[in-house]
C-alpha positions in Angstrom: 92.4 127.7 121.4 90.2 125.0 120.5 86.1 124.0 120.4 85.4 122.0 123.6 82.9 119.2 123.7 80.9 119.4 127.3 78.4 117.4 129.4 75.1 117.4 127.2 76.8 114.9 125.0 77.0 112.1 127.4 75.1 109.2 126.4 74.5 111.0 123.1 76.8 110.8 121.4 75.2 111.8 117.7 78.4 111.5 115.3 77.5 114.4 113.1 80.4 116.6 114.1 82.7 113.5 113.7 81.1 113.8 109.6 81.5 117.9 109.8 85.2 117.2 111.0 87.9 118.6 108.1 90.9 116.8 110.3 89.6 114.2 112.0 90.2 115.3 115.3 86.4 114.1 117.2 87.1 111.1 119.1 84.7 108.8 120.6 84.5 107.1 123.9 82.1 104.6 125.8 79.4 107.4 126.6 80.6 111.1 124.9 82.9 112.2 122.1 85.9 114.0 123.1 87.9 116.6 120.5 91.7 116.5 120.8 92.5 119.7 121.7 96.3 119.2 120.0 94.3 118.2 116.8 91.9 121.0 116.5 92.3 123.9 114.2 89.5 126.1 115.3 87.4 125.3 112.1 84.1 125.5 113.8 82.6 123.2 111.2 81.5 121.1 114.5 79.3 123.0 116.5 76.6 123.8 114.1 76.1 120.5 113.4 76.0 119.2 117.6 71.4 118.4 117.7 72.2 119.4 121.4 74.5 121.6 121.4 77.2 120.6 123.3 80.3 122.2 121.5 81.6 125.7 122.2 84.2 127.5 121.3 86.8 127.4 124.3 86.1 130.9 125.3 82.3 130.8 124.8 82.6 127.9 127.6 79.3 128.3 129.9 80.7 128.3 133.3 79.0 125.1 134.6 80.9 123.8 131.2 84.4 125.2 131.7 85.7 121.8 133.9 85.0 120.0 130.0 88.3 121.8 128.8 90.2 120.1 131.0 88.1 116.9 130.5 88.6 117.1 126.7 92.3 117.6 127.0 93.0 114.9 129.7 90.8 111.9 128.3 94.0 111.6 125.9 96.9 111.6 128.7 97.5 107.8 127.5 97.2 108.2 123.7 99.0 110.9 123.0 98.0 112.5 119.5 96.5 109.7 117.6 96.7 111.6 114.7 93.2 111.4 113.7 90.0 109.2 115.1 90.7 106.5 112.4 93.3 105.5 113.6 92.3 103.9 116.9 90.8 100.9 116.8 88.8 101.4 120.4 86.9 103.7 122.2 88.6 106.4 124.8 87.8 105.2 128.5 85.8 107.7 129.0 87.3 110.7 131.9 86.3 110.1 135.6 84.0 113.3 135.5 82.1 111.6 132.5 82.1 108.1 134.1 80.8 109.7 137.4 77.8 110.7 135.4 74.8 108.8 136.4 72.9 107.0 133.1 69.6 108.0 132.0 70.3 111.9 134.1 69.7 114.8 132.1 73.0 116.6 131.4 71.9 120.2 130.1 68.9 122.3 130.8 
């Protein structure tokens, strides 16, 4: 199991969870942050922290949320496990679903 970052953090992207973050697993790309879900150890420390709440525990997914698991997961099919967001020196491209993702729309009611 792991905490799943969804849609209301596109073109947010407030870094406090990446502070909150014990192992470093909260990565950033062009428009959301993503957490590796290989990295994660189910701390929670995150989501309290998210100003719009966009993290949830992967069973407390919303259902108009749950295609972010998958989203979260494949964002990192060409970087493997990092090993922590330190160590890359770029931003994630962000997933197509995220891309796709019209600026300036409102992403959560």
């Amino acid at each position: 199991m792991t905490y799943v970052i969804t849609q209301g953090c596109i073109d947010v992207r407030d870094r406090a969870c990446v502070d909150e973050c014990p192992v470093d697993c909260i990565y950033a790309g062009s428009r959301m942050l993503y957490i590796h879900p290989d990295e994660c150890v189910d701390c929670g420390a995150c989501e309290p922290v998210c100003p719009v709440e966009a993290i949830f525990y992967e069973d407390d997914l919303p259902s108009d949320q749950a295609a972010y698991l998958k989203v979260n997961a494949e964002v990192f099919a060409d970087h493997g496990t990092p090993g922590g967001s330190v160590k890359l020196t770029d931003a994630l491209t962000d997933h197509p679903i995220v891309a796709a993702v019209p600026p300036g729309v409102p992403t959560q009611e």
